[in-house]
N, CA, C and O atoms as CSV, one atom per row, in Angstrom:
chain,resi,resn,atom,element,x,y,z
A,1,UNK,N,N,0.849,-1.173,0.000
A,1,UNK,CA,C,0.000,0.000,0.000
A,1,UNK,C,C,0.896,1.238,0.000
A,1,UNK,O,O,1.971,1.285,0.597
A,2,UNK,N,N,0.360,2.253,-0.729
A,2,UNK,CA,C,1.307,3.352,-1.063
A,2,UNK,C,C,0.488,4.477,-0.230
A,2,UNK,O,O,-0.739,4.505,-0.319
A,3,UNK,N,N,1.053,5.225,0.424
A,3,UNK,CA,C,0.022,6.444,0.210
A,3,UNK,C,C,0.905,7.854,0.391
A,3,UNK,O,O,2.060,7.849,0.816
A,4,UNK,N,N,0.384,8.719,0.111
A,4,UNK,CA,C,1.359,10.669,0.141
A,4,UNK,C,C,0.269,11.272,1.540
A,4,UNK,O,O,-0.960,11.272,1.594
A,5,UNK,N,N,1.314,11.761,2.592
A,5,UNK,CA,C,0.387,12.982,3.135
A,5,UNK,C,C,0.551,14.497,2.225
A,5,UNK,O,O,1.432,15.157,1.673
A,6,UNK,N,N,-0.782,14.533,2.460
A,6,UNK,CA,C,-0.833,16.330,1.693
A,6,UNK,C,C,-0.816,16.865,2.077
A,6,UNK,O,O,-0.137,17.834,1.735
A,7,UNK,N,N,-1.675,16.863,3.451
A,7,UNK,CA,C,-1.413,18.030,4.041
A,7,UNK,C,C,-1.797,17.792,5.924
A,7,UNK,O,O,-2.375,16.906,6.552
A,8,UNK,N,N,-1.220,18.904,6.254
A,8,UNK,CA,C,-1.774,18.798,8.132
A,8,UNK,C,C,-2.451,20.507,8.251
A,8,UNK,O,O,-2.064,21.632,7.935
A,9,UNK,N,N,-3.657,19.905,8.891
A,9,UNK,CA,C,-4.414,21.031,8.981
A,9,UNK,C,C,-4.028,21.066,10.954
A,9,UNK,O,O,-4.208,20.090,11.682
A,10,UNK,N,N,-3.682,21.946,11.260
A,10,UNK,CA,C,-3.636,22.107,12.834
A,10,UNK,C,C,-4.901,23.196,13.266
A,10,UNK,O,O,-5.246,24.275,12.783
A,11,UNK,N,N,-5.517,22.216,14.639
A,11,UNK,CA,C,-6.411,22.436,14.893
A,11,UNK,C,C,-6.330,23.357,16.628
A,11,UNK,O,O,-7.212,24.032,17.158
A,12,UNK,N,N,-4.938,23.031,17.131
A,12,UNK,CA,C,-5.007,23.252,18.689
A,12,UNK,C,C,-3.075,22.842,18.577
A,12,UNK,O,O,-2.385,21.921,18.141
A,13,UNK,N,N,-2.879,24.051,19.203
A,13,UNK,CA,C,-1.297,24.205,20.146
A,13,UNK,C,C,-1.131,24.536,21.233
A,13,UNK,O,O,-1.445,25.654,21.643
A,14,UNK,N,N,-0.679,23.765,21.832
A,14,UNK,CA,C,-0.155,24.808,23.856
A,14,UNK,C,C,1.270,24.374,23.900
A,14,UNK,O,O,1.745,23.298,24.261
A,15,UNK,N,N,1.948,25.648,23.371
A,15,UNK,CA,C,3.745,25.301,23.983
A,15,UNK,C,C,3.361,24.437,25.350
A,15,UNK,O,O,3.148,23.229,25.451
A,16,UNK,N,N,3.350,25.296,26.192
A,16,UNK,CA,C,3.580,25.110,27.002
A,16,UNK,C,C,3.096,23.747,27.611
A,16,UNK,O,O,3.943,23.246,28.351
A,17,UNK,N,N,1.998,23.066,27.483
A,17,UNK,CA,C,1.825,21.519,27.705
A,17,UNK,C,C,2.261,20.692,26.418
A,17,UNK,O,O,1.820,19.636,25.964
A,18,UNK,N,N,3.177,21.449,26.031
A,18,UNK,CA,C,3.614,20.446,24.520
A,18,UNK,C,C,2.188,19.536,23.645
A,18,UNK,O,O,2.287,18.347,23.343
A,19,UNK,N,N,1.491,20.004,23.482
A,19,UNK,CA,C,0.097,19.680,22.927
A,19,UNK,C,C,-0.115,19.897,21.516
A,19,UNK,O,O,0.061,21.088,21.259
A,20,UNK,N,N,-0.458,19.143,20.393
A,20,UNK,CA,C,-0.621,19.456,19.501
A,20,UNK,C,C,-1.792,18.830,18.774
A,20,UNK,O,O,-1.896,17.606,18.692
A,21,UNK,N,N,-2.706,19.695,18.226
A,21,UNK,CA,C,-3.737,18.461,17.955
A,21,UNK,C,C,-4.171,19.311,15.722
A,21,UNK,O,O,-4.272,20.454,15.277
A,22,UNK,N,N,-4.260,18.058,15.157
A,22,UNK,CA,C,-4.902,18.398,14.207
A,22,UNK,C,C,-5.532,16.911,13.036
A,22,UNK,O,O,-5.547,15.696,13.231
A,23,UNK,N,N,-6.016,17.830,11.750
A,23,UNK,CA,C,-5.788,16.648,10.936
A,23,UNK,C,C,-5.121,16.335,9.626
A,23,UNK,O,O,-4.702,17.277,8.952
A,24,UNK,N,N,-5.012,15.364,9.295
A,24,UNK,CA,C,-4.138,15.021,7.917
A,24,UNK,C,C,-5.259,14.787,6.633
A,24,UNK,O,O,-6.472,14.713,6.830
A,25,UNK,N,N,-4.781,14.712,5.629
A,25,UNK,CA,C,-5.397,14.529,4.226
A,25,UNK,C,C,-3.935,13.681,3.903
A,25,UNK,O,O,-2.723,13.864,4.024
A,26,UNK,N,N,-4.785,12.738,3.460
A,26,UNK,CA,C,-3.754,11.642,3.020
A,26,UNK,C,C,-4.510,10.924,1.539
A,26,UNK,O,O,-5.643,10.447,1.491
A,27,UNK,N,N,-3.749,10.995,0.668
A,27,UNK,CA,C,-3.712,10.453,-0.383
A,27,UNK,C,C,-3.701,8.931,-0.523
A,27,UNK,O,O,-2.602,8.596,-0.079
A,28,UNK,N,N,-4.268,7.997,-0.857
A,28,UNK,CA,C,-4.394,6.852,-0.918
A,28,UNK,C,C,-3.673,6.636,-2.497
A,28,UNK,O,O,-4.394,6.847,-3.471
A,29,UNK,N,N,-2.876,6.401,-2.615
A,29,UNK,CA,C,-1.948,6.114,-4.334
A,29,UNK,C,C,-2.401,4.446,-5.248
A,29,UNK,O,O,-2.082,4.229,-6.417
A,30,UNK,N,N,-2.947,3.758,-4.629
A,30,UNK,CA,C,-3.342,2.456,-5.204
A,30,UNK,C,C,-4.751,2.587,-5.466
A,30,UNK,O,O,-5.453,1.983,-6.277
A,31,UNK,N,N,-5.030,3.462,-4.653
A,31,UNK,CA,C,-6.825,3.387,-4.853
A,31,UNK,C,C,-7.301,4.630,-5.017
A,31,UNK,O,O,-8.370,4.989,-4.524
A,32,UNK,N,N,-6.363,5.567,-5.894
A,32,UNK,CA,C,-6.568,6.656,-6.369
A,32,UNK,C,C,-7.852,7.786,-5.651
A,32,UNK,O,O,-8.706,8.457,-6.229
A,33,UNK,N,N,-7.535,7.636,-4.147
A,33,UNK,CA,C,-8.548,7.989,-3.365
A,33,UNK,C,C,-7.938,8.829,-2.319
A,33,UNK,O,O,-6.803,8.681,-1.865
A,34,UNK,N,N,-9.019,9.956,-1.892
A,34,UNK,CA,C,-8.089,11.014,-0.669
A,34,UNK,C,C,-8.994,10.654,0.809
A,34,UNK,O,O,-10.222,10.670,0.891
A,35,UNK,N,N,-8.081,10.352,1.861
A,35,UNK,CA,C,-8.867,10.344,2.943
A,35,UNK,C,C,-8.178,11.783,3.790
A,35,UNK,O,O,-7.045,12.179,4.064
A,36,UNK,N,N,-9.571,12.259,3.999
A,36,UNK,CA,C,-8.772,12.653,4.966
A,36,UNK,C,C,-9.873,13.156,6.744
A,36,UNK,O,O,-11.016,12.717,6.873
A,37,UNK,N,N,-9.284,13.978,7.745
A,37,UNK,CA,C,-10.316,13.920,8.751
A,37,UNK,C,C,-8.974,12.969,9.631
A,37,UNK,O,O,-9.189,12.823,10.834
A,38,UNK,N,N,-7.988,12.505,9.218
A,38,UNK,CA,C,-7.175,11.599,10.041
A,38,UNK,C,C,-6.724,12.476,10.431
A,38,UNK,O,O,-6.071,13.358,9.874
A,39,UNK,N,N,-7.276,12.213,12.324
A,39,UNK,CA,C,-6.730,12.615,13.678
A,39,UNK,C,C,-5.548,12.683,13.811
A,39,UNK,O,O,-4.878,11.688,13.535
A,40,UNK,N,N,-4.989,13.741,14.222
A,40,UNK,CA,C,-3.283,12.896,15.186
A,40,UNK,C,C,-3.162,14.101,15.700
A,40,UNK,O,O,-3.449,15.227,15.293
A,41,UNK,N,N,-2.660,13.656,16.719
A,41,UNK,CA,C,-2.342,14.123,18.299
A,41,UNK,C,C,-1.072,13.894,18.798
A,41,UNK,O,O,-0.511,12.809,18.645
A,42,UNK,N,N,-0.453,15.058,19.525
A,42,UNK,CA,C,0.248,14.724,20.318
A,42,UNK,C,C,0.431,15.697,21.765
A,42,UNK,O,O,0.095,16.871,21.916
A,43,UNK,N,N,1.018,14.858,22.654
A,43,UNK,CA,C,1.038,14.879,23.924
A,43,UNK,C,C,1.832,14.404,24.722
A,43,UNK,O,O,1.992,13.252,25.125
A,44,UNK,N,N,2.498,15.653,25.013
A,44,UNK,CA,C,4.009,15.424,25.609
A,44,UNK,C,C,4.942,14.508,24.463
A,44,UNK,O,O,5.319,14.801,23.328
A,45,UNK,N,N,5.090,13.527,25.125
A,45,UNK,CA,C,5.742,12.442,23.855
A,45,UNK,C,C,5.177,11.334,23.402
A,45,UNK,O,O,5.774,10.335,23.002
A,46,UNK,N,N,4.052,11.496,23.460
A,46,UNK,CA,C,2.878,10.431,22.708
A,46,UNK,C,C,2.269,10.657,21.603
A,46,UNK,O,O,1.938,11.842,21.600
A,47,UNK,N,N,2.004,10.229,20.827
A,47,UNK,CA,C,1.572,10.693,19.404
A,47,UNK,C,C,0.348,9.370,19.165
A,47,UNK,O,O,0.383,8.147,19.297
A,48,UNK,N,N,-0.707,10.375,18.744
A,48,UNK,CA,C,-2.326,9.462,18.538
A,48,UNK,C,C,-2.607,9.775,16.855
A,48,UNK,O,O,-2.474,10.865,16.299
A,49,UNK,N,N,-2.894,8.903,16.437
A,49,UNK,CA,C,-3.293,8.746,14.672
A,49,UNK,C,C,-4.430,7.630,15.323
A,49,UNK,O,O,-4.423,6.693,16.121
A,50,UNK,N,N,-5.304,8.279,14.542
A,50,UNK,CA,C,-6.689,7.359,14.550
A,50,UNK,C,C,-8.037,7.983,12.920
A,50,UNK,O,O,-8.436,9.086,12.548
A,51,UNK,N,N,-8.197,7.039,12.606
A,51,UNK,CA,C,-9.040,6.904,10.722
A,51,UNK,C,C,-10.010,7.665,11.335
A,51,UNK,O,O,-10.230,7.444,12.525
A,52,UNK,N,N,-10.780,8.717,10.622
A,52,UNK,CA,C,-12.009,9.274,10.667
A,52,UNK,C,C,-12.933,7.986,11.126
A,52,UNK,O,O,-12.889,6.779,10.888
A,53,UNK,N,N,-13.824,8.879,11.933
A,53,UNK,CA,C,-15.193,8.017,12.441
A,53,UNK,C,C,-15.947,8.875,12.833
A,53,UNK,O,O,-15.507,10.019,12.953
A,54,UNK,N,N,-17.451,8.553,13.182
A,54,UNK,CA,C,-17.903,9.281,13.927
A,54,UNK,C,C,-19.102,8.435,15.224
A,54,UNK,O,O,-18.912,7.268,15.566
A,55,UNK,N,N,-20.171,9.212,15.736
A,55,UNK,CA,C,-20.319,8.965,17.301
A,55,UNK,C,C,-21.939,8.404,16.762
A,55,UNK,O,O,-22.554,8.889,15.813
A,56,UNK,N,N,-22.334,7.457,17.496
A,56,UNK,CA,C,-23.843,7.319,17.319
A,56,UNK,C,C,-24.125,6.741,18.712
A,56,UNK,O,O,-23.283,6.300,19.493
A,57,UNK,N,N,-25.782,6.838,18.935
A,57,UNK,CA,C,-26.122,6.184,20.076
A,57,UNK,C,C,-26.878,4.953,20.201
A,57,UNK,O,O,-27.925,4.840,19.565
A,58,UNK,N,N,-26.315,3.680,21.221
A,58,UNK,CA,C,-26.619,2.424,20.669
A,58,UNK,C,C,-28.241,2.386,20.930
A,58,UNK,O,O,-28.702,2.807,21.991
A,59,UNK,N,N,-28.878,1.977,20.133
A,59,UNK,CA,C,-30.722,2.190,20.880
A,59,UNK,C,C,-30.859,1.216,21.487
A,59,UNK,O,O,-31.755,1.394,22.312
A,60,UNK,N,N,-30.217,-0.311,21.570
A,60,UNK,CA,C,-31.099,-1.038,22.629
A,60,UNK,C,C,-29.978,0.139,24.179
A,60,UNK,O,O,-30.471,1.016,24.887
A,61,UNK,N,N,-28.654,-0.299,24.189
A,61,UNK,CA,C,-28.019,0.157,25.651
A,61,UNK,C,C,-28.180,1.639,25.816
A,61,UNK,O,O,-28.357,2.067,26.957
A,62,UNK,N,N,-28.145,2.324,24.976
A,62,UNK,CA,C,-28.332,3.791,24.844
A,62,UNK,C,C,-26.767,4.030,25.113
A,62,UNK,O,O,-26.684,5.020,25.839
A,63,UNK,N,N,-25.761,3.626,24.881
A,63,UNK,CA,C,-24.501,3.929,24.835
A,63,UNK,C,C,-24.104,4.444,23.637
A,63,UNK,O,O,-24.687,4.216,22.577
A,64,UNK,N,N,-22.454,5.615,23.844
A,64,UNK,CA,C,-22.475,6.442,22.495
A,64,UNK,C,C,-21.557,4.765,22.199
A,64,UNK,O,O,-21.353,3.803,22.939
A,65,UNK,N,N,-21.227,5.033,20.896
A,65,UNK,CA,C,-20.507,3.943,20.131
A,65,UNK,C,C,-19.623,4.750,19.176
A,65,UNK,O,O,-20.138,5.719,18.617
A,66,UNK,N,N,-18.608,4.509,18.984
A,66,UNK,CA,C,-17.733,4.867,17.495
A,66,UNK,C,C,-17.926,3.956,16.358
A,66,UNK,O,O,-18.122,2.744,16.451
A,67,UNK,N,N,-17.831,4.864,14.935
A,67,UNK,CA,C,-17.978,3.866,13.873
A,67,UNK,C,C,-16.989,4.400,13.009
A,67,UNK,O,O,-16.679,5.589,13.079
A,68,UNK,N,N,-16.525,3.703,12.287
A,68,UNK,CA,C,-15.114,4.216,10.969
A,68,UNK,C,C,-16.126,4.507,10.043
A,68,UNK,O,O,-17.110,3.864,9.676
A,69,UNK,N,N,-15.478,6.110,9.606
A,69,UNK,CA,C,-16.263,6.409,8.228
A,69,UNK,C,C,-15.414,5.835,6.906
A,69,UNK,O,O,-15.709,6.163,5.757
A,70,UNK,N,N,-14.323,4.936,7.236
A,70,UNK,CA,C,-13.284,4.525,6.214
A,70,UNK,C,C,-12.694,2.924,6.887
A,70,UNK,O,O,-11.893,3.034,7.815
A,71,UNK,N,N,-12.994,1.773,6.532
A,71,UNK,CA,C,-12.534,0.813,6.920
A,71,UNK,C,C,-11.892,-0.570,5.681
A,71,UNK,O,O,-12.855,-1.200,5.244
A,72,UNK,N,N,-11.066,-0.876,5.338
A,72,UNK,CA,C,-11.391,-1.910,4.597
A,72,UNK,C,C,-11.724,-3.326,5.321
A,72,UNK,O,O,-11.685,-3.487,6.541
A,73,UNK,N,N,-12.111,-4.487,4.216
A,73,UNK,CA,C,-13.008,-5.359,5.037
A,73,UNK,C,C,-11.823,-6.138,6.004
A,73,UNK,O,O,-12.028,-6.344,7.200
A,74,UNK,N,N,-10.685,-6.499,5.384
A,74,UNK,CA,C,-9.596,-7.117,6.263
A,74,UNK,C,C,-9.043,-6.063,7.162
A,74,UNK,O,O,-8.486,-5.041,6.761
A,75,UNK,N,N,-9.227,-6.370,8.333
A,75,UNK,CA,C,-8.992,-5.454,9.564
A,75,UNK,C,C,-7.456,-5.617,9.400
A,75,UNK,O,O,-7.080,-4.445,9.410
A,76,UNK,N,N,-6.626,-6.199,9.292
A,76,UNK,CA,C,-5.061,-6.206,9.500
A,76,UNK,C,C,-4.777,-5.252,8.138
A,76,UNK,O,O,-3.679,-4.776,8.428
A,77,UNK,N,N,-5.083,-4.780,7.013
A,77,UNK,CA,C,-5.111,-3.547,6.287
A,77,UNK,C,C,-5.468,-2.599,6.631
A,77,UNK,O,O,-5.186,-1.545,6.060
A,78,UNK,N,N,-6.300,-2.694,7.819
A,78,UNK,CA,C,-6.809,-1.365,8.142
A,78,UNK,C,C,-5.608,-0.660,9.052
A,78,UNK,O,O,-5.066,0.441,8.951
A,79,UNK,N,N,-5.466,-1.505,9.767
A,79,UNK,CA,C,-4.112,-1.488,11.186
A,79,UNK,C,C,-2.826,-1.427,10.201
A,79,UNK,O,O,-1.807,-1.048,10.778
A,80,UNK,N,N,-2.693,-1.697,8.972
A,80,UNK,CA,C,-1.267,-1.111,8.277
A,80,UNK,C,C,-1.455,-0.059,8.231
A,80,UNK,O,O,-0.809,0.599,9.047
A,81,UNK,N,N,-2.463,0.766,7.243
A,81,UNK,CA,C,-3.046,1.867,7.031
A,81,UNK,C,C,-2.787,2.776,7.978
A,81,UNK,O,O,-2.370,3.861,7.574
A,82,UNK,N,N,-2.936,2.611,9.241
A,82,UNK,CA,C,-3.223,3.340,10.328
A,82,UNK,C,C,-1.492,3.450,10.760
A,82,UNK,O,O,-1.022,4.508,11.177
A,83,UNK,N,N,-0.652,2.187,10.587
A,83,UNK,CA,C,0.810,2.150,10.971
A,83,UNK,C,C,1.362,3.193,9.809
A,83,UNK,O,O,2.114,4.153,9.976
A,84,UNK,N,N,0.741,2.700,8.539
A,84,UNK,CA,C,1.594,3.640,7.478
A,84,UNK,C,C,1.317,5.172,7.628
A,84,UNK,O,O,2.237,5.988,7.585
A,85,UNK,N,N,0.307,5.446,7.766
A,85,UNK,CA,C,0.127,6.759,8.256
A,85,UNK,C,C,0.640,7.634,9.331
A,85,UNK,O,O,0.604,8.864,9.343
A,86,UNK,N,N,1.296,6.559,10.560
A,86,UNK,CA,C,1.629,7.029,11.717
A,86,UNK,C,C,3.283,7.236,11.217
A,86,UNK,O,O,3.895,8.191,11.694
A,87,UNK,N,N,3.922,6.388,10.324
A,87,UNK,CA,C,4.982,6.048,10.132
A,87,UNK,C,C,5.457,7.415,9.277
A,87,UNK,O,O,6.555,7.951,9.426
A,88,UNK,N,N,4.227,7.953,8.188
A,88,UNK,CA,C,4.740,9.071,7.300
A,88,UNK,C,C,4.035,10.038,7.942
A,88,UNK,O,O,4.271,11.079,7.329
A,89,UNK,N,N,3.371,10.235,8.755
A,89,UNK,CA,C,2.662,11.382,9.086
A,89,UNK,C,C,2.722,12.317,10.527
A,89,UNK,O,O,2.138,13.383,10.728
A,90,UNK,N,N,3.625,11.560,11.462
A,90,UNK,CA,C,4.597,11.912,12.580
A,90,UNK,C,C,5.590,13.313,12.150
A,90,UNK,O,O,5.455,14.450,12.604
A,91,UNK,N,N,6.886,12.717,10.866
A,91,UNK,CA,C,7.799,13.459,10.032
A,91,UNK,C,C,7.030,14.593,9.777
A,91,UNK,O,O,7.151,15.632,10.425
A,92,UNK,N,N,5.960,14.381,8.526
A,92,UNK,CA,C,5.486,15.355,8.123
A,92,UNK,C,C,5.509,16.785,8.993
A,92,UNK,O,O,6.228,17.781,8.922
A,93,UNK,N,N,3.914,16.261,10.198
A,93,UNK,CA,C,3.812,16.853,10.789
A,93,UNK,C,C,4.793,18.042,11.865
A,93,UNK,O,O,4.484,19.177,12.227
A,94,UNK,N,N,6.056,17.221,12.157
A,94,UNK,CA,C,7.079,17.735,12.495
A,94,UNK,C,C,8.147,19.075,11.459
A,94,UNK,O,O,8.995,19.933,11.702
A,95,UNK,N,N,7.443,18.545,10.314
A,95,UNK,CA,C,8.484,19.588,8.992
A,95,UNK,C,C,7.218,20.974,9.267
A,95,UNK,O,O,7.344,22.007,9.925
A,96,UNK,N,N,6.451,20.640,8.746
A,96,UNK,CA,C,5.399,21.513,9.211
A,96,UNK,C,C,5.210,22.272,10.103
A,96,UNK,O,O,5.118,23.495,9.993
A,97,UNK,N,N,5.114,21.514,11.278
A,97,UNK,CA,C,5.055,22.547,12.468
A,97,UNK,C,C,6.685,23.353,12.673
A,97,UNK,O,O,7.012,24.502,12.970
A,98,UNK,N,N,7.188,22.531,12.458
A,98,UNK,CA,C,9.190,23.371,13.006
A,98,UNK,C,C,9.437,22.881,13.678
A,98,UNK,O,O,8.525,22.293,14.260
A,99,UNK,N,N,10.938,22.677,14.220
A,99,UNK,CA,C,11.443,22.516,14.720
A,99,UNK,C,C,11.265,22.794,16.565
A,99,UNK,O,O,11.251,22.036,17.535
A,100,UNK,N,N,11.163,24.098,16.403
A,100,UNK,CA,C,10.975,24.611,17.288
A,100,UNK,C,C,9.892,24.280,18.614
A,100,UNK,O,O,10.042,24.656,19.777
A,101,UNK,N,N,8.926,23.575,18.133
A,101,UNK,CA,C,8.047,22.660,18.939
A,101,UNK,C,C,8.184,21.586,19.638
A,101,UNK,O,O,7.704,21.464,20.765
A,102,UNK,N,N,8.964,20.549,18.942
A,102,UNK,CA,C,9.350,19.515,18.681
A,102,UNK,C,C,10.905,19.343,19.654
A,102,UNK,O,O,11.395,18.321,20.134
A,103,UNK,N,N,11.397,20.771,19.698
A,103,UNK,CA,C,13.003,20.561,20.025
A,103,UNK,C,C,13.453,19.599,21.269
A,103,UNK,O,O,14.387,18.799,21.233
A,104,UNK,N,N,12.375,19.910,22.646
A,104,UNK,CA,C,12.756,19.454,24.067
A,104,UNK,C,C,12.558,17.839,23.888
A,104,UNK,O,O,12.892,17.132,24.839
A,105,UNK,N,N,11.988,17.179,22.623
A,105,UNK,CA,C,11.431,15.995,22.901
A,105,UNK,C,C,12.813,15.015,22.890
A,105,UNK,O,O,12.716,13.808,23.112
């Protein structure tokens, strides 16, 4: 699986709690397709990538639930997807934001 990030849209910064939150547009290159809405986060020195989804409420438990607005049917593609993205989209994000954010880590 191939894919290009295009772009990082930043949504939320706090120097000061080293916080960074936004999302990616990522190019899918085999399946000539753009996802984007992909989360990633970071915090302190943790970094969160997670596929667009969104929230519904279950009607028998009445619990909220998450659902992927993007999944393929073999779940271990989905979990590359999600690695390949974390793998090119960490860097990115780092060229992008500067150096300067990034430096104490």
């Amino acid at each position: 699986m191939e894919i290009e990030i295009v772009e990082f849209y930043e949504t939320f910064r706090d120097q000061e709690k080293r916080q960074l939150k936004g999302t990616l547009h990522v190019y899918l290159i085999d399946l000539n397709a753009d996802l984007r809405g992909v989360r990633i986060c970071k915090e302190k020195k943790k970094w969160f990538v997670n596929l667009p989804s969104g929230w519904a409420t279950d009607e028998e438990t009445k619990e909220r639930i998450q659902y992927p607005y993007f999944s393929f049917m073999d779940r271990e593609k989905t979990v590359a997807l999600r690695n390949l993205i974390r793998e090119k989209g960490i860097p990115f994000v780092k060229e992008k934001v500067g150096e300067p954010f990034f430096k104490p880590d």
